[in-house]
N, C-alpha and C positions, 0 to 999 in steps of 0.2 A: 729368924725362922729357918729350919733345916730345912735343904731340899726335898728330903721323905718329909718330912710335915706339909710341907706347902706341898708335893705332889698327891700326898692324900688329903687334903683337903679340896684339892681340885677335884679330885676323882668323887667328895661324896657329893660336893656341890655339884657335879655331871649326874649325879645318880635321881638329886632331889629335883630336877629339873625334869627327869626322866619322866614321872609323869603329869607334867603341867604343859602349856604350849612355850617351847625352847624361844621362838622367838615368830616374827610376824613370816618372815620369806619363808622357814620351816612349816607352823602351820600352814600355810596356803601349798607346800610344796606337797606334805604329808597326805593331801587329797589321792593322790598320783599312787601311793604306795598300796600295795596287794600285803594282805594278811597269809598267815602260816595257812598250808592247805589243809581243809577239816580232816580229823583222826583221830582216832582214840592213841593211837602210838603218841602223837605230841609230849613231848616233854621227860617222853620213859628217858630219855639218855640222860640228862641230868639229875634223874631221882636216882639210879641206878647206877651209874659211873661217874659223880659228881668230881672226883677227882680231874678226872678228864675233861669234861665238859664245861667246868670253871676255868679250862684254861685257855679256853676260846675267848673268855671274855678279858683274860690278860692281854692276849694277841691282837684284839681288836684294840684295846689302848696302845698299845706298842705302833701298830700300823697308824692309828689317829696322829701320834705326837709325835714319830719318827716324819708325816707330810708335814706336820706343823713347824718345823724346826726346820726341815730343809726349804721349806718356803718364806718364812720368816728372817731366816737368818743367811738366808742365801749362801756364800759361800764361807762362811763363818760358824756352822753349826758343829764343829766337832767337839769342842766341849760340852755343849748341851748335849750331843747327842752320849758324850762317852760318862756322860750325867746320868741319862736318860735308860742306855746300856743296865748301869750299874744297881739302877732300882728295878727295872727288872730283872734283873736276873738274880740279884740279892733281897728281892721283898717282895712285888708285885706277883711273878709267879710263883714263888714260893706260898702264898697268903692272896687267892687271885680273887676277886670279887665273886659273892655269888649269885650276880646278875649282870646281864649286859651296860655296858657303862652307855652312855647318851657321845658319842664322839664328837658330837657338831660341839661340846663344851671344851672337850679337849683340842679340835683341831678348828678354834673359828675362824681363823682366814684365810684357812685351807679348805674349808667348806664352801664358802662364798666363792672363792676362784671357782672348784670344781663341785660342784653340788652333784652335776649329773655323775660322776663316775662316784661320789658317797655314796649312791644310791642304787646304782649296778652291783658294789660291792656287797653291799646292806643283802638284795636280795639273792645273789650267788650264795651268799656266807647263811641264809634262811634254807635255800638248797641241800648245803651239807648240813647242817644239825639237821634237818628233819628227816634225812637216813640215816643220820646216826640214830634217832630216835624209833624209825622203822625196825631196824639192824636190833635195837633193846627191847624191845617189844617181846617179850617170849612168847607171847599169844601167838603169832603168827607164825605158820609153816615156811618155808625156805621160798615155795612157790607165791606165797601171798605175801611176801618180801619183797621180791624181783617184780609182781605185777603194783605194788605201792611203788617202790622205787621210778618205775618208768612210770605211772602216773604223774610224780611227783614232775618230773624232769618236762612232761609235757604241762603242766602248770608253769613250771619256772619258763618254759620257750614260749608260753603264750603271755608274757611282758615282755611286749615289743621292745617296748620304751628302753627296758632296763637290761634284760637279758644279753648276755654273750651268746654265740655262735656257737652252735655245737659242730662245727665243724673247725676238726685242725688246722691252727693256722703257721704259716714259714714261721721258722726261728728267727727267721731274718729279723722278723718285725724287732726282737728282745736281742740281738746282739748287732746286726750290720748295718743302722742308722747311725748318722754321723755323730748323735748322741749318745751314742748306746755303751756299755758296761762302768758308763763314768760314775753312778753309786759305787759298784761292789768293787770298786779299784780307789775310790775315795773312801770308802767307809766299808772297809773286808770283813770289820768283825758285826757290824750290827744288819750287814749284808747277811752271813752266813748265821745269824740268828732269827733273822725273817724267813728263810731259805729252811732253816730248822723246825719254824712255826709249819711251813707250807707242809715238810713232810709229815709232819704228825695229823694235818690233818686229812691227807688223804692215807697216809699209813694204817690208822687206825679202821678201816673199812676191812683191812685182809683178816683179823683174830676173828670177825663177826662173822667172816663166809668160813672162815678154816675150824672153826671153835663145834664140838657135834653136842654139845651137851651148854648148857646156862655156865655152869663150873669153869668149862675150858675157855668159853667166851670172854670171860673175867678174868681168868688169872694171863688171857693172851691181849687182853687190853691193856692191864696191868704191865707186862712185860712192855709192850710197846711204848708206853710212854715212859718205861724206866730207861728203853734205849732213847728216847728223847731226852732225857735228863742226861744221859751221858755225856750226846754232842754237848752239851756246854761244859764240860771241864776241858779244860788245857783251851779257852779260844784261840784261837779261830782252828785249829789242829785237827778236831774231831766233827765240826761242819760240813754240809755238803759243801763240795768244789763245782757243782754245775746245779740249775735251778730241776728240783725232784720234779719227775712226770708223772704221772700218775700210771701210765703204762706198766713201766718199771716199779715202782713203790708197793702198789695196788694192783698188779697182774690180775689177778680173781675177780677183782671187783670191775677192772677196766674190759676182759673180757664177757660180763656178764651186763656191764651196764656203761659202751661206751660213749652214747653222749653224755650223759654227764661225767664221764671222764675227761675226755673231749673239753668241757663246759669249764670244769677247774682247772685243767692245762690254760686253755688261755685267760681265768681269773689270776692265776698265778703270774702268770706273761705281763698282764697286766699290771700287774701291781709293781714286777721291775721297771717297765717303761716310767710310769711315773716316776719311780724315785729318780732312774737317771732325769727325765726332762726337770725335773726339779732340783737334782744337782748341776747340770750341765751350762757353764758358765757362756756354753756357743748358741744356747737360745735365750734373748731378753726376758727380764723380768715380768715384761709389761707383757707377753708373750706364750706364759706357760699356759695360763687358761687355755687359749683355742689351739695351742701345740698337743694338750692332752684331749679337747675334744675330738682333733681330726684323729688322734689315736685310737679313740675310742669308737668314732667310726669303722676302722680298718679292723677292729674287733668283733664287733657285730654284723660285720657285711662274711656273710657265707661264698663269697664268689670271687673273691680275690684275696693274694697273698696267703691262701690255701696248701695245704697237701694232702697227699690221700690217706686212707686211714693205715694203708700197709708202710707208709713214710713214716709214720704217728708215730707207728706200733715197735718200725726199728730207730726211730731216733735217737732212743735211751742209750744203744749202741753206740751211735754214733758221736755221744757227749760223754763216753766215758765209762758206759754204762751202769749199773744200781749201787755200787760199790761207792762211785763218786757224786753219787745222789743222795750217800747218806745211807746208804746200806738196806737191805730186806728189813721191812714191816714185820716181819712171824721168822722165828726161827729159833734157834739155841741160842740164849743173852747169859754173857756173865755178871756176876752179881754185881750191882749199880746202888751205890746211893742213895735213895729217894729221898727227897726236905719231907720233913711232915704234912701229912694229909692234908688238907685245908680243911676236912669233917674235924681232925686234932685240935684243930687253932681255937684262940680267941676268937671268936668271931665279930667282935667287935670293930676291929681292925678292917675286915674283909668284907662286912656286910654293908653293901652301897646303895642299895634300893629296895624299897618295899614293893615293888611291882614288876617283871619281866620285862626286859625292848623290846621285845615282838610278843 
């Protein structure tokens, strides 16, 4: 059996599982979980930019199998991983599911370690799609946009449980632990293609605020993710060289809406720290689990390892600025590539579930 056979098969059996109960610790865990906030906006970003919005659900595979591999295979994953690289960025995204994949199938012993930080992510990543689906919504004036959006943001802060801190926290936490940049200096290329994923998803928020018409909105989403397709030609050469912020990426959006800017800065933070404690051979095995909870304490505590929002706001500066982050979200692109639409395809290939994950 080929590796793309056997990886899509995994992926549909992740799909059909989708909506039955995954397993006894899930169901009982799933009590805990908060559904999408009521809207009629729900779901416009997928009906209407399905290009886009499918490719969140590649990303979430990517992110599931990239913990799976490095926890499993401990300091041995580089060929899975440069496996793993290879279907997505030659199949998966090209052809990305048209539904959320169930991850706890793709990443089950990375689930069990860390359930609670599955589950932080789960609802952070509920957060962004449903202002992209705000942001699609043509119904809505620009003012009944911003007042959805900060609603939305004070839903996501009132899960205690799960939510990150909307306040900025040190870089220290993602660079100056005795752990810290050992993925993206073990693994540069599938580093700077998670790094890739991060900027498009906060990128993609500036076409919606700068776009004055349905038309410009589209053809500036469009453009954006065709500069997303770029970074992946020549790896690792066209990747960000420093983890995107949303300050810098998403200026428009971070000044109109900065906790949850704030909020995906340190989901982004976070998803480096795992990989390193997951790569890094100077913390035991037996060890990553309560090494990424007490991380994830340090995440959601608003009162320490902090800066203030004018620190936030120059950090991008201070890392390189937007240039080394992967460049402006909106602007003049030259002509890029794009693989065929996923709407183009078979969709036989692609279609993973008959039900939604959230």
């Amino acid at each position: 059996m080929s590796v793309r056979t056997s990886m899509r098969r995994s992926l549909t059996a992740a799909a059909v599982l989708l909506g039955s109960s995954l397993s006894t610790v899930t169901a009982q865990t799933q009590r805990d979980e908060q559904f999408y906030y009521p809207g009629d906006f729900n779901w416009q970003f997928l009906a209407k930019y399905p290009e886009a919005a499918r490719l969140f659900n590649a990303f979430d595979y990517g992110h599931a199998v990239l913990y799976e591999r490095l926890y499993t295979k401990r300091g041995k994953a580089s060929r899975e991983l440069e496996k793993e690289y290879r279907y997505l960025t030659a199949d998966l995204l090209i052809r990305p599911p048209r539904f959320a994949v169930a991850e706890e199938v793709v990443m089950p012993s990375y689930a069990k370690l860390a359930w609670r930080a599955k589950m932080m992510f789960d609802w952070a990543h509920i957060l962004h799609r449903q202002i992209y689906d705000v942001y699609a919504d043509e119904r809505l004036t620009p003012e009944q946009r911003d007042r959805e959006i900060e609603q939305l943001t004070d839903y996501y802060l009132s899960n205690r449980k799960y939510a990150f801190t909307d306040k900025p926290k040190s870089m220290a936490l993602m660079d100056e632990q005795y752990f810290s940049q050992t993925f993206r200096k073990t693994y540069p290329k599938f580093n700077g293609l998670i790094w890739s994923y991060h900027w498009l998803q906060i990128g993609l928020y500036e076409p919606f605020i700068e776009g004055q018409t349905e038309a410009e909105r589209k053809s500036g989403v469009q453009a954006t993710v065709a500069r997303f397709w770029s970074m992946l030609e020549d790896p690792p050469s066209r990747f960000p060289k420093y983890m995107p912020m949303t300050s810098a990426i998403a200026p428009k959006f971070s000044a109109a809406h900065p906790r949850a800017a704030v909020i995906f800065d340190n989901l982004h933070m976070m998803h480096d720290i795992i990989s390193d404690v997951l790569t890094a051979d100077t913390i035991r095995h037996d060890r990553k689990g309560e090494m990424i909870d007490q991380e994830l304490d340090k995440l959601q505590d608003p009162t320490r390892d902090v800066m203030s929002m004018d620190e936030w706001r120059m950090m991008a500066e201070h890392m390189g600025g937007v240039a080394a982050m992967g460049g402006p979200a909106t602007g003049l692109l030259r002509a890029v590539p794009v693989p065929k639409s996923p709407m183009q395809m078979d969709s036989t290939a692609a279609d993973m579930a008959p039900t939604p994950h959230h």
